[in-house]
VEXNUNU-521843 format. One record per residue (C-alpha): x, y, z; residue in one letter; chain; residue number from 1. Coordinates in steps of 0.001 Angstrom, whole numbers, plus 500000, padded with zeros to 6 digits. Example, Ala and Ser with C-alpha at 12.3 -4.5 7.8 and 13.67 -1.06 7.14 Angstrom:
{site {512300; 495500; 507800}; 'A'; 'A'; 1}
{site {513670; 498940; 507140}; 'S'; 'A'; 2}
This chain:
{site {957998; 701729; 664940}; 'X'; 'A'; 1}
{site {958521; 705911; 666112}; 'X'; 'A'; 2}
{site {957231; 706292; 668837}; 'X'; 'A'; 3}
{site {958664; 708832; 671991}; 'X'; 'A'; 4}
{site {961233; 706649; 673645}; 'X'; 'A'; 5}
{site {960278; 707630; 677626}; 'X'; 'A'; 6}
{site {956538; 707095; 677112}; 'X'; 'A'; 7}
{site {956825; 704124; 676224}; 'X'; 'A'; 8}
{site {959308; 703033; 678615}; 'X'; 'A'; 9}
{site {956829; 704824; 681016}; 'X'; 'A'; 10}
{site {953917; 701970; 679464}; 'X'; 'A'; 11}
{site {956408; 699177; 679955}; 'X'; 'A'; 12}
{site {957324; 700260; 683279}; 'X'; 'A'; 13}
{site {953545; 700981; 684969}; 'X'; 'A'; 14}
{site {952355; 697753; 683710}; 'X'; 'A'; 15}
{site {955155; 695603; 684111}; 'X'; 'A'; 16}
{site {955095; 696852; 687910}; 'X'; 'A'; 17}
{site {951240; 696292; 688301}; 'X'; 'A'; 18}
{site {951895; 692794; 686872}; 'X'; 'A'; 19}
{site {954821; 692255; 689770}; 'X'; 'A'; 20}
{site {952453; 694073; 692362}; 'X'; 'A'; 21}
{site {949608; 691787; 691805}; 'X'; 'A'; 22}
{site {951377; 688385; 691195}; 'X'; 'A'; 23}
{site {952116; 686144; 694514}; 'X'; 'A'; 24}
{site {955945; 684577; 695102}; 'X'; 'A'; 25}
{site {955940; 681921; 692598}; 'X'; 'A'; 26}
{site {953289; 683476; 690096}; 'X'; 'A'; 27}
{site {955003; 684697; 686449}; 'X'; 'A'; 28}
{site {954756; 687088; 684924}; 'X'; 'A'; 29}
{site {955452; 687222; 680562}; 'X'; 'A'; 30}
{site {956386; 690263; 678488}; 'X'; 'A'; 31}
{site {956271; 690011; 674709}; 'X'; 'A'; 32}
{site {956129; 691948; 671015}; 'X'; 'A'; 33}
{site {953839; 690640; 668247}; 'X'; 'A'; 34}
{site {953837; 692200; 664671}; 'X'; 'A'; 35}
{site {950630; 692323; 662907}; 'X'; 'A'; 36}
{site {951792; 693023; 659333}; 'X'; 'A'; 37}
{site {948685; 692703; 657741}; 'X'; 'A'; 38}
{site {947122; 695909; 660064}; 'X'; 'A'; 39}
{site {950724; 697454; 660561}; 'X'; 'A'; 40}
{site {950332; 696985; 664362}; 'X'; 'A'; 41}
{site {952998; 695933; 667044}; 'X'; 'A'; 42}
{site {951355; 694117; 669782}; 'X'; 'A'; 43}
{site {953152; 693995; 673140}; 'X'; 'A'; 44}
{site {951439; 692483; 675769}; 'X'; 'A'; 45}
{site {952619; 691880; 679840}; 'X'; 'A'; 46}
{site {950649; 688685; 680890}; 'X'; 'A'; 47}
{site {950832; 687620; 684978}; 'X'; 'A'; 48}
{site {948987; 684813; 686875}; 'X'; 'A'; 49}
{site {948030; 687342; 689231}; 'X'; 'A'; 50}
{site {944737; 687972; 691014}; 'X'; 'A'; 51}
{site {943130; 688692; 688082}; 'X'; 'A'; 52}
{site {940138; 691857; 687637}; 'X'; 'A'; 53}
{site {936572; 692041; 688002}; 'X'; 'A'; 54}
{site {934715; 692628; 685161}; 'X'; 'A'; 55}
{site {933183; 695416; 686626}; 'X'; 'A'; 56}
{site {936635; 696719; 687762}; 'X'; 'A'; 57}
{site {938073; 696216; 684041}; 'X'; 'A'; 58}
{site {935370; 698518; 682771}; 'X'; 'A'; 59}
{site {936742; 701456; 684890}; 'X'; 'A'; 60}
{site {941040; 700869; 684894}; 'X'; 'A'; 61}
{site {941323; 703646; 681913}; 'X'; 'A'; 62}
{site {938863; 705872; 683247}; 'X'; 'A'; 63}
{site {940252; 709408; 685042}; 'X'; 'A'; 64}
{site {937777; 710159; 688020}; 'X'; 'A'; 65}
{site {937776; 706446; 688725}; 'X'; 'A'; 66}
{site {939277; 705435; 691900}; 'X'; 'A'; 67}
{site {940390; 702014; 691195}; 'X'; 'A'; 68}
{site {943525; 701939; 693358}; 'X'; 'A'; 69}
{site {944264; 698807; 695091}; 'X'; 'A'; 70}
{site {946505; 697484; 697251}; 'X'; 'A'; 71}
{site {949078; 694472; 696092}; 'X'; 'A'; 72}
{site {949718; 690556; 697686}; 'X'; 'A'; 73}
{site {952533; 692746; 699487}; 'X'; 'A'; 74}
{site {949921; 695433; 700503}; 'X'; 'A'; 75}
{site {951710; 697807; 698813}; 'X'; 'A'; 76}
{site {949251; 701297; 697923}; 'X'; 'A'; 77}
{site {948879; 702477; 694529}; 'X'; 'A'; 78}
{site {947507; 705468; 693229}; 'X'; 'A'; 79}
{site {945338; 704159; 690387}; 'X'; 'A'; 80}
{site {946926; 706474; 687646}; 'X'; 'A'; 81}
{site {949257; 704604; 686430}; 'X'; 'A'; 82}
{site {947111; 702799; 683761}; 'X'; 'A'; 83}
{site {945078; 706251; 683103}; 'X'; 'A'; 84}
{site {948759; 707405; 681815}; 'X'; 'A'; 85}
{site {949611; 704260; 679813}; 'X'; 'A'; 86}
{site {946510; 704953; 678311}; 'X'; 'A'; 87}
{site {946613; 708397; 677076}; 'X'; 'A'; 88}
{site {950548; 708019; 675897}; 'X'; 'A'; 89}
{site {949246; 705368; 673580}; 'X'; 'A'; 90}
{site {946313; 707140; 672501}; 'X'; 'A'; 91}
{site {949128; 709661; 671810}; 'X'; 'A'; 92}
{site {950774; 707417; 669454}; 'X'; 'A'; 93}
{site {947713; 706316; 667978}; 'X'; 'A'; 94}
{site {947921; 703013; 669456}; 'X'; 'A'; 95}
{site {944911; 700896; 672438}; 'X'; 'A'; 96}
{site {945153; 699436; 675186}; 'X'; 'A'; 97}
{site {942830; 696664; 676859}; 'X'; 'A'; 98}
{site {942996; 693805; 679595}; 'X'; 'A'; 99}
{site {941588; 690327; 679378}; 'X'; 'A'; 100}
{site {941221; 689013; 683144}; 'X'; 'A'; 101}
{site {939359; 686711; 685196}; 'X'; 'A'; 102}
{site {939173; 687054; 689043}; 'X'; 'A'; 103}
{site {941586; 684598; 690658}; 'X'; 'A'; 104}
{site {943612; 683585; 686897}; 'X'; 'A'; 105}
{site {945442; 686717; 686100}; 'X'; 'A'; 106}
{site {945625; 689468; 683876}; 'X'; 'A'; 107}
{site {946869; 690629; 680113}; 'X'; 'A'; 108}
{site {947462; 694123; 679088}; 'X'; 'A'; 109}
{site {947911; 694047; 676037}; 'X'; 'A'; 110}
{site {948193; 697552; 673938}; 'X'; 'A'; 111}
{site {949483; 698613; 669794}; 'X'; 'A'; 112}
{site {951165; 700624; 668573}; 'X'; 'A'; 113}
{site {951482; 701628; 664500}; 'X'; 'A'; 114}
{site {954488; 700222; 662550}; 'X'; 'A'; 115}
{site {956176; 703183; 660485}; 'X'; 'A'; 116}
């Protein structure tokens, strides 16, 4: 995979936080790599049993004019850009990004990224 070292530290990072941020004391939370050789993909996805997203919500997380900032189980405030940015550095590498989530059960973002 080449891809710019600090954006995608900057990926891991935002959602890696969001996952802590919205995961009680005693929830997990699971980071992992998948290769899909026969589409040339790496698939890394951060998994928590957090609150989980509204559908409605999940249809608006990538969007810029959005507000979708929320607070954490600590309370802690957000500004809702994070995943906007994750976004467009993937785009950037010609890579996607999408969550799977149910209210209550937790979320996956899950994004790819080309294999060169």
């Amino acid at each position: 995979m080449y891809a710019d070292k600090n954006m995608v530290l900057t990926i891991l990072r935002n959602l890696i936080s969001n996952a802590i941020k919205f995961t009680p004391k005693g929830g997990t939370v699971e980071i992992g790599v998948e290769t899909r050789r026969g589409v040339s993909l790496h698939e890394i996805y951060v998994k928590d049993s957090g609150v989980g997203i509204s559908k409605e919500m999940q249809s608006k997380i990538f969007d810029i004019g959005e507000n979708t900032s929320t607070k954490g189980t600590e309370n802690e405030d957000g500004t809702g850009l994070g995943l906007i940015l994750c976004k467009e550095f993937i785009e950037r590498h010609n890579g996607n990004i999408w969550v799977e989530s149910d209210e209550g059960k937790g979320s996956e973002f899950i994004f790819t990224l080309p294999v060169i």
